[in-house]
C-alpha positions as CSV (number, residue, x, y, z in Angstrom):
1,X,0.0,0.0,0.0
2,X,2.7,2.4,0.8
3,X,4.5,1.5,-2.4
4,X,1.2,2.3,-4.1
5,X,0.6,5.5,-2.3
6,X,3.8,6.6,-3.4
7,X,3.7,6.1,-6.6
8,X,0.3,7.9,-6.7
9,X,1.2,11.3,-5.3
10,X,4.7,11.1,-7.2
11,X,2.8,11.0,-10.4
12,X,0.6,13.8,-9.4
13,X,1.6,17.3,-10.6
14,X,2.4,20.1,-7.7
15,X,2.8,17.1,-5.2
16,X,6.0,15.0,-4.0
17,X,6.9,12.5,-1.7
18,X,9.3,13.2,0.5
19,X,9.4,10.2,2.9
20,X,8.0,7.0,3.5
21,X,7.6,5.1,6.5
22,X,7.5,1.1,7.1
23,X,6.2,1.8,11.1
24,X,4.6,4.4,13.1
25,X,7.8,4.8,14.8
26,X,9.2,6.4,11.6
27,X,6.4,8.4,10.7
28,X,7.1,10.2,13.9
29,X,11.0,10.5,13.3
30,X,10.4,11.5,9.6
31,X,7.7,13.9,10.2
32,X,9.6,15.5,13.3
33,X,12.5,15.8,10.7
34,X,10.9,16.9,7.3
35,X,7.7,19.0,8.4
36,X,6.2,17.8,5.6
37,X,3.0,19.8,4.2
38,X,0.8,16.7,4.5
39,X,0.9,13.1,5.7
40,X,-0.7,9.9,4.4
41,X,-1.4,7.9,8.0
42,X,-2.1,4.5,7.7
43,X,-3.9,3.2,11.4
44,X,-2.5,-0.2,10.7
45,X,1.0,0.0,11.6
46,X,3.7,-2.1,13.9
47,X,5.6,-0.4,16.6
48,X,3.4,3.0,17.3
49,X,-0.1,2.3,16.0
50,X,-1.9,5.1,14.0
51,X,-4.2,6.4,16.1
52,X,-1.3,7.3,18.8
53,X,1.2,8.7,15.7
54,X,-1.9,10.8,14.8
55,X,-2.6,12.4,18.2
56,X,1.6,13.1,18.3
57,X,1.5,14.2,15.0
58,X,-1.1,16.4,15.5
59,X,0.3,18.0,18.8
60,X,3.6,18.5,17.3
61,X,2.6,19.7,13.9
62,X,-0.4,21.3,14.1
63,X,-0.2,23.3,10.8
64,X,0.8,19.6,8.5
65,X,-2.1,18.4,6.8
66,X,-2.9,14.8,8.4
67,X,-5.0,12.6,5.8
68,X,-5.6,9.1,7.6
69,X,-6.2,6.2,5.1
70,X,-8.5,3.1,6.7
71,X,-9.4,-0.7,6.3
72,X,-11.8,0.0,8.6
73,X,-15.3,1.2,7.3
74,X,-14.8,5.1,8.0
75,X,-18.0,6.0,9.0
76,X,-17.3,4.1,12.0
77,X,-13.9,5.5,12.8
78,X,-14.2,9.0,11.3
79,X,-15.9,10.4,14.3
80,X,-13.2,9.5,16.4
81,X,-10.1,10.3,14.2
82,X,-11.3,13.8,13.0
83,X,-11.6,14.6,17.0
84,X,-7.9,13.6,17.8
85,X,-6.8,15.6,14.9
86,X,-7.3,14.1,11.3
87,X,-7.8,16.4,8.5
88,X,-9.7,13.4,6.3
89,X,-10.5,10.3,7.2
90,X,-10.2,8.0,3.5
91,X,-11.3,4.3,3.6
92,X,-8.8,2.6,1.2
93,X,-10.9,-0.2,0.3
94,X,-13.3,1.5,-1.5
95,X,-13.9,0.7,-5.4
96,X,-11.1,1.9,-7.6
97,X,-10.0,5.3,-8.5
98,X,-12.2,6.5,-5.9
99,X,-10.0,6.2,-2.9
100,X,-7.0,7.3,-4.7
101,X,-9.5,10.1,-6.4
102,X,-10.3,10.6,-3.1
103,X,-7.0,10.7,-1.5
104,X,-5.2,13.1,-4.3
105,X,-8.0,15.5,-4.3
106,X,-7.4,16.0,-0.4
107,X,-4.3,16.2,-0.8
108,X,-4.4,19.3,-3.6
109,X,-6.6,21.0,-1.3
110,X,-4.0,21.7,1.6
111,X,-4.7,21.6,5.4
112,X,-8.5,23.0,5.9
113,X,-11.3,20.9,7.9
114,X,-14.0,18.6,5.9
């Protein structure tokens, strides 16, 4: 999925990738380092789970975009992860181009609630 979601936004004109992260554990590290305008956060991850890199994320970079992508049905979790700090809450296993639609289009659109 990260592979995936790289190549996406790397494809995307006006948008670039500048780090990738295999655990939460760098996504913390990485963002601390970079202060990146946006972040793709997966929940599922080893080491520092997603939920917990979001609220550090959030608390340490309040202005970085934070766009959290979900197995889980995100009308379930979006309530919750829009509260502790996400900017968009994007269920990746929705039918195809619409999450990566989905997840671009957020992504253009910089750092502002919806």
């Amino acid at each position: 999925m990260r592979d995936l979601v790289r190549r996406l936004v790397d494809l995307e004109e006006g948008l670039q990738v500048v780090g990738t992260a295999a655990n939460g554990q760098e996504v913390l590290d990485q963002a601390k380092a970079l202060s990146p305008d946006a972040i793709v956060l997966d929940l599922g991850m080893p080491e520092i789970d997603g939920e917990v890199a979001l609220r550090q994320l959030r608390a340490e970079l309040p202005d970085t975009q934070i766009v959290v992508l979900s197995g889980q049905a995100s009308a379930l979790v979006q309530p919750r992860l829009m509260q502790e700090g996400a900017d968009a809450v994007i269920e990746k296993d929705s039918a195809y181009p619409s999450w990566q639609e989905d997840l671009l289009a957020r992504l253009r659109m910089g750092r502002t609630k919806s």
